[in-house]
N, C-alpha and C positions, 0 to 999 in steps of 0.2 A: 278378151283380156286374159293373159297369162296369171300362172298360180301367184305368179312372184308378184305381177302389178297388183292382184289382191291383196296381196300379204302389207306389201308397199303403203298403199293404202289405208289400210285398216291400221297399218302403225302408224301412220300419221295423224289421222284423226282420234288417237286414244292420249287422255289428259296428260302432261305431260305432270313428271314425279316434281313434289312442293320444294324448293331447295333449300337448302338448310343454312341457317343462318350461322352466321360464327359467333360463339358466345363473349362478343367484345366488351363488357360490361362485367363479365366475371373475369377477365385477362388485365383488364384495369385495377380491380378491390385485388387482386393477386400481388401484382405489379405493386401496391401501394403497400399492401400487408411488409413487400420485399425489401423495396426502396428507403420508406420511412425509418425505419432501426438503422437501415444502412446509412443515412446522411446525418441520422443524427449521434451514431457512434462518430462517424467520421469528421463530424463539427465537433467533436473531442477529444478526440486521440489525440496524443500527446506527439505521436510519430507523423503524425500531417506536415510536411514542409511548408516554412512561413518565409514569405518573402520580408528583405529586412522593412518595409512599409508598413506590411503586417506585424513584426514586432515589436515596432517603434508603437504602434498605435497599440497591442495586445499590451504594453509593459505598462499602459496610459489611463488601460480600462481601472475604474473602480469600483464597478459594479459587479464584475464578473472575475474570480478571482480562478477560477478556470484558465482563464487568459492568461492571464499573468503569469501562471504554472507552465502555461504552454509556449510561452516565450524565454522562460527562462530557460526552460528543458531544452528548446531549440539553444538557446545559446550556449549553451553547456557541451551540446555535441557538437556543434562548430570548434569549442574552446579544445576540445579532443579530438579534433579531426585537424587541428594545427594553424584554426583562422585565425587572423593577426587580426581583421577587420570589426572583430566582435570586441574588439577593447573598447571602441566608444561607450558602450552600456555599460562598463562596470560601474559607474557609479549607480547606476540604475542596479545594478544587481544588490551594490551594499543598501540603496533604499529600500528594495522589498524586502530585503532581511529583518526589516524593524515594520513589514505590513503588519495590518491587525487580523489576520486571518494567518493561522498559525502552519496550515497545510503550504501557503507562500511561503512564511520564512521555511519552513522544512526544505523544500526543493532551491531554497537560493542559498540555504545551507551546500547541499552537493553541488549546486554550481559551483560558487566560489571555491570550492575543492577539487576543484577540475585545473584552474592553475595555481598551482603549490608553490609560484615565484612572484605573485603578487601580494607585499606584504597588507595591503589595505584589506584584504582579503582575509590574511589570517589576524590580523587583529578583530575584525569585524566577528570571525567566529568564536575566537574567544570571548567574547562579547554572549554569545549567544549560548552559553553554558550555564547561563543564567537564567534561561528562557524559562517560563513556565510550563511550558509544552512537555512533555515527554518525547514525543515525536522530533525537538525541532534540538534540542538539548541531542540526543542520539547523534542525529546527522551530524553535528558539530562536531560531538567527540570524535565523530569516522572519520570525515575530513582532517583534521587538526593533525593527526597522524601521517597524510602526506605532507605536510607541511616538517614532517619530523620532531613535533609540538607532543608531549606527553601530558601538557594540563589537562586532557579531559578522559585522562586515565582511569579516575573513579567512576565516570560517569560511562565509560564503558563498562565495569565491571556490574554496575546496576544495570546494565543490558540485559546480565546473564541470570538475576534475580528472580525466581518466581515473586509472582503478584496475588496477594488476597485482595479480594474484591467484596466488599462489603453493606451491608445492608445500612441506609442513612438516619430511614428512620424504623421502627418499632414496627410489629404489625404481623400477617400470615404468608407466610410466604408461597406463592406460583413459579414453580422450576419453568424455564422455560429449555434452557439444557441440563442435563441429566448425565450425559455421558462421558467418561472420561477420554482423554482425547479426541475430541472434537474440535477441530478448525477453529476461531471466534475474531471478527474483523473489530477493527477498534470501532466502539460506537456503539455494538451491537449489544441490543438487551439483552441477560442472560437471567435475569428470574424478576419477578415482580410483588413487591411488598403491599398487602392490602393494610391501610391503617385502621385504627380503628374506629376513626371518621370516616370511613369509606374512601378515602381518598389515596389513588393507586399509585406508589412509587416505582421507577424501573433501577435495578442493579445493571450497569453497562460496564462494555470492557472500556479499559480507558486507552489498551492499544491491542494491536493485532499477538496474538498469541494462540495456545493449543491448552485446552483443561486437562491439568495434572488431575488435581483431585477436588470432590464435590463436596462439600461439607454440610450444607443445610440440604433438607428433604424437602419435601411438597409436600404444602397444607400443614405446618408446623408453624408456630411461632416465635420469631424471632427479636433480640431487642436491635436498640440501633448503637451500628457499630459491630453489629454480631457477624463474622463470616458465613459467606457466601460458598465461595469454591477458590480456586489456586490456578493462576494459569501460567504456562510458561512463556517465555518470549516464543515467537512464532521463529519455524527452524531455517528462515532464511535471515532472519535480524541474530539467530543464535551465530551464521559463518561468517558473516560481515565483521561482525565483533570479533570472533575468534580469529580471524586473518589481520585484527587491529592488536588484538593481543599478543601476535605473534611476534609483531615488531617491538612494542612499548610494552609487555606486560611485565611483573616482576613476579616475582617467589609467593608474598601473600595473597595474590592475586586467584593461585592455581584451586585452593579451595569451592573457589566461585568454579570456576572450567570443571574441577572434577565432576560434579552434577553431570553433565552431560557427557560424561565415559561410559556411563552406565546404559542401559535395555530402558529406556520409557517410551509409553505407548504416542505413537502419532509422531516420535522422534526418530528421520532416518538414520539407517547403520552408517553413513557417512559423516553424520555429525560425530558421531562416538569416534570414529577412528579422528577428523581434524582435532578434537578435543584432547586426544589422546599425544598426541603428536604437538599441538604447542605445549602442553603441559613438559614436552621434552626438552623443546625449544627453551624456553626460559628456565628451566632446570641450566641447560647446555651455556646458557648464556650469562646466568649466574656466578655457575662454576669458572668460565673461563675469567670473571669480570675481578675474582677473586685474587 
């Protein structure tokens, strides 16, 4: 027997190496960690395309006013994209105007502002300048301006108003923000009142804005009704306004815009130049009107 048929040999009868498994059970919790967030952003983005079956049914939902949002959204950019076939729902659009969920009428506010030659539409928004909403009263006044409608001209300029936020009832106060310019989405608690039953009140923003200034401290007590902090409008509801002002605003209007001429913190240098710049506009438009 040759070296080689030893060799031969002896490697074939030595065990052969354990094989390794594939860790398919950790490729799965991975896969799900992935998937999961991703299907359920994806079951509500608002940019998902809806077949019209799907909107008839989404504009129907009552339960989920998600839907409804996301239908209307859909039909807004069809109405912008030049579809004639989205006219069946407008009536459906002026009924959510009047849903009881205030985030629906907000967004069937901008819809109906998407065609600015249906007057059902803008009667509807004037309508909704009455809203209780903060939110839903805004979008109307933005709209009504393509309509070339100046009634919701005040209600633009309270856009541009800082907000005291205030304590409701009595008690020690918990900052929960602190710092000046800070981001704050509407909803969101910004300090918490302990009574002095123990029972814990929250101070919230009642829209999206940025903290001008802080006024009450941590662990002081405050009464009720006592300020809290100062927020401004947040700086993309400051250019929407400012670009509705530029059309319909008037002379006493500029005291509100000058605010934002100026350096504040969390506000960008672009804001200060558009400020600056319709504040010329309606000067320019003034003087010509004279």
């Amino acid at each position: 027997m040759t070296d080689k048929q030893v060799f031969d040999e002896e490697d074939s009868l030595a065990p052969a190496a354990p094989r390794r498994k594939f860790p398919w059970g950790i490729l799965v919790v991975v896969a799900l960690f992935v998937l999961i967030p991703f299907f359920s952003w994806y079951g509500t983005w608002f940019g998902r395309p809806l077949s019209d079956a799907r909107i008839e049914e989404y504009l129907s939902d009552k339960e989920k006013p998600r839907n409804v949002q996301h239908a209307l959204g859909q039909i807004g950019d069809r109405i912008i994209a030049g579809d004639q076939g989205v006219k069946r729902w407008y009536p459906r659009i002026i009924e959510a105007s009047r849903n009881p969920a205030p985030e629906v009428r907000t967004i069937a506010a901008w819809t109906m502002g998407q065609d600015n030659a249906h007057q059902e539409f803008h009667a509807a928004l004037i309508s909704l300048l009455s809203d209780p909403s903060p939110s839903v009263r805004h979008n109307a006044a933005l709209q009504l301006v393509r309509f070339n409608d100046q009634s919701g001209r005040s209600e633009l300029v309270a856009m541009l108003q800082p907000r005291t936020l205030v304590a409701e009832k009595a008690g020690v106060t918990e900052m929960i923000i602190e710092d000046e310019g800070i981001a704050v989405a509407a909803g969101a608690p910004v300090a918490r009142i302990k009574g002095d039953n123990g029972e814990v009140s929250e101070v919230r923003a009642t829209e999206n804005g940025r903290v001008e200034r802080v006024i009450a401290s941590d662990d002081t007590r405050i009464d009720a009704g006592g300020a809290v902090m100062v927020l401004l409008p947040s700086a993309e509801q400051v250019r929407e306004t400012l670009k509705a002002l530029a059309i319909v605003g008037q002379l006493e209007d500029i005291p509100a815009i000058q605010h934002f001429t100026r350096q504040i913190p969390g506000v960008p240098d672009d804001v200060n130049k558009q400020a600056a710049q319709v504040i010329e506009l309606i000067q320019k438009r003034a003087a010509e009107a004279r």
